[in-house]
C-alpha positions as YAML, in Angstrom:
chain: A
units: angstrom
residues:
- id: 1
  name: UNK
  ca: [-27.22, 3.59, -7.08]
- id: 2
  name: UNK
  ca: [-25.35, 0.75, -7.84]
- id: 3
  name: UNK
  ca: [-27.90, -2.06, -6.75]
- id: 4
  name: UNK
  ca: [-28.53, -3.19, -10.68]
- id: 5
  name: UNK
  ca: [-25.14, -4.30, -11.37]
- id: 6
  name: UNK
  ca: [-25.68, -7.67, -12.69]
- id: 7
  name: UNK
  ca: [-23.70, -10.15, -14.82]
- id: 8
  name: UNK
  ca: [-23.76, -8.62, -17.99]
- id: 9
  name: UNK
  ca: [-22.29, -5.35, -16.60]
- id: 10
  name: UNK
  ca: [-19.77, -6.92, -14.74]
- id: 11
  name: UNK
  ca: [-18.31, -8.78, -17.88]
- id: 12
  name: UNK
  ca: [-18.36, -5.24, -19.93]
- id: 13
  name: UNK
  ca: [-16.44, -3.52, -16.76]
- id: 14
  name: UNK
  ca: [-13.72, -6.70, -17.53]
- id: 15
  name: UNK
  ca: [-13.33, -6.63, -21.04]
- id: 16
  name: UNK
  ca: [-12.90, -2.78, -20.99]
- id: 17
  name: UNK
  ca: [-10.18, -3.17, -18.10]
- id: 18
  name: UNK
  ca: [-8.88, -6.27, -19.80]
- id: 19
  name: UNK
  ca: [-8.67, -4.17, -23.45]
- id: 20
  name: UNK
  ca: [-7.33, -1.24, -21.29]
- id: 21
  name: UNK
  ca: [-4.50, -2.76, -19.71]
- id: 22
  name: UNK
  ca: [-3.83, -5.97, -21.49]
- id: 23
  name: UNK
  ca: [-3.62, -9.91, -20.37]
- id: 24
  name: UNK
  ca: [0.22, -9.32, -18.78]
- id: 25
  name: UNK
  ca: [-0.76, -6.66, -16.84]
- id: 26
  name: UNK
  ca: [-4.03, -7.43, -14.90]
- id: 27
  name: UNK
  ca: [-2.27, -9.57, -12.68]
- id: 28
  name: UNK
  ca: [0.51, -6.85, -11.88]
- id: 29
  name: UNK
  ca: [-2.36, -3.96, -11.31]
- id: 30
  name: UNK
  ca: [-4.08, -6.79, -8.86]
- id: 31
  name: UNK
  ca: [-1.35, -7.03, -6.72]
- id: 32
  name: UNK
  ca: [-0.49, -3.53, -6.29]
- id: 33
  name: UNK
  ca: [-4.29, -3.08, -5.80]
- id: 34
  name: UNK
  ca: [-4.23, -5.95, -2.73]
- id: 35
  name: UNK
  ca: [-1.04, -4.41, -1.15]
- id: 36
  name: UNK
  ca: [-2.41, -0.96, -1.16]
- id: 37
  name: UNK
  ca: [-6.03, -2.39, 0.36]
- id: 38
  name: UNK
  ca: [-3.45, -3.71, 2.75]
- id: 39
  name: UNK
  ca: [-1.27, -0.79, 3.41]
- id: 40
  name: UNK
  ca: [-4.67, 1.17, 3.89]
- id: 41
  name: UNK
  ca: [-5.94, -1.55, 6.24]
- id: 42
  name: UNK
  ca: [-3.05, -1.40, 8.29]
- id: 43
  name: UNK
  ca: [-2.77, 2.25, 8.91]
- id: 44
  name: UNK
  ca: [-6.21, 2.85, 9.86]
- id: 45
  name: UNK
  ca: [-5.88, 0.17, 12.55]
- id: 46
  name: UNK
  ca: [-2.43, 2.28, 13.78]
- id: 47
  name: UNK
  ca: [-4.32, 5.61, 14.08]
- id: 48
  name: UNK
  ca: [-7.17, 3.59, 15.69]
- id: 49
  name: UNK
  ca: [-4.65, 2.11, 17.88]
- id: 50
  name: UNK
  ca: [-3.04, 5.90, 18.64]
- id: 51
  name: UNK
  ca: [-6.35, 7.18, 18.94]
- id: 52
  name: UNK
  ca: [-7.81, 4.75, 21.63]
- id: 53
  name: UNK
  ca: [-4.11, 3.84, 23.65]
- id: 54
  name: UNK
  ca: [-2.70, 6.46, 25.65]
- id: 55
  name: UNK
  ca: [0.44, 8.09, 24.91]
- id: 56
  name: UNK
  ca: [3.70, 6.44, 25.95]
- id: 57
  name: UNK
  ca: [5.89, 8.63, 28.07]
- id: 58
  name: UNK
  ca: [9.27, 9.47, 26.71]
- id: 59
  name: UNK
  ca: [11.17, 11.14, 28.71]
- id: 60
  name: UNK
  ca: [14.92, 10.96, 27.98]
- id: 61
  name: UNK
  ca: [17.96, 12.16, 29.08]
- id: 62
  name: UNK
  ca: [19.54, 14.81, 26.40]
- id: 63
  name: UNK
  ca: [22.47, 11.83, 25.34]
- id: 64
  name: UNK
  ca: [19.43, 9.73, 24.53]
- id: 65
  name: UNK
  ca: [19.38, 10.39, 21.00]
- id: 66
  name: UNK
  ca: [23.40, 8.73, 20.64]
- id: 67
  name: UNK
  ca: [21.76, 5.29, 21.52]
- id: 68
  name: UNK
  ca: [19.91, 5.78, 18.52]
- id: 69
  name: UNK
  ca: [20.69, 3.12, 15.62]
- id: 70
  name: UNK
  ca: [21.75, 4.83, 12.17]
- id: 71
  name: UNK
  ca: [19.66, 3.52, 9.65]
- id: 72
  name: UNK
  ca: [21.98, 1.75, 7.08]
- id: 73
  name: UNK
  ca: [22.04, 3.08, 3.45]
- id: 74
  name: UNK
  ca: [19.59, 0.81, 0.93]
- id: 75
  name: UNK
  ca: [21.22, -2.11, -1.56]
- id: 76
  name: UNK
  ca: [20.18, -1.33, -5.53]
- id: 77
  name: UNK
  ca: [18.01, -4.04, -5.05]
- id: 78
  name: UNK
  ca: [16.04, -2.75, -2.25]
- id: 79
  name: UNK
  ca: [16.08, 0.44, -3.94]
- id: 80
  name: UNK
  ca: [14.64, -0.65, -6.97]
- id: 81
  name: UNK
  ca: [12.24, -2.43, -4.58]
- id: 82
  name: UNK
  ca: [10.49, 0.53, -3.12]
- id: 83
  name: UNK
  ca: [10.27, 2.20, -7.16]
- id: 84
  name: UNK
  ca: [6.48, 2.16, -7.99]
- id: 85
  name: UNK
  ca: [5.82, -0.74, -10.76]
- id: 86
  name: UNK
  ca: [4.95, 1.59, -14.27]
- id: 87
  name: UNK
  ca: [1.82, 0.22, -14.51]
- id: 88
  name: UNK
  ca: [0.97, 2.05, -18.37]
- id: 89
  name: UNK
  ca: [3.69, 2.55, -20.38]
...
């Protein structure tokens, strides 16, 4: 299906996404677009990983879940970290 892709239609592909999203913002939408391959990547290799190892036991004793650290409440800064970059608008 998509074995006559050649030069000419890759260059239309980046001037539409160029027109579409503007000079500022390519780089922005590549990055997101590399961390997500990433954050894909890296999942599939954990279920892999549960799907092949065998479960860990984990038996505790009921005052088990006391030794458990609290996680600690998020700076604005981290906050603002995890906010999805507007990538229109």
């Amino acid at each position: 299906m998509f074995s006559n892709i050649g030069l000419p239609e890759i260059l239309i592909i980046l001037l539409i996404v160029l027109i579409l999203f503007g000079a500022k913002r390519i780089p922005e939408v590549a990055g997101s677009l590399g961390k997500g391959i990433n954050e894909f990547k890296r999942n599939m290799s954990e279920a892999q990983r549960a799907i092949t190892e065998p479960p860990r036991d984990e038996t505790r004793s009921i005052g088990a879940e006391r030794d458990v650290p609290r996680p600690t409440p998020a700076t604005p800064e981290e906050e603002e970290a995890r906010q999805p970059k507007r990538l229109l608008g």
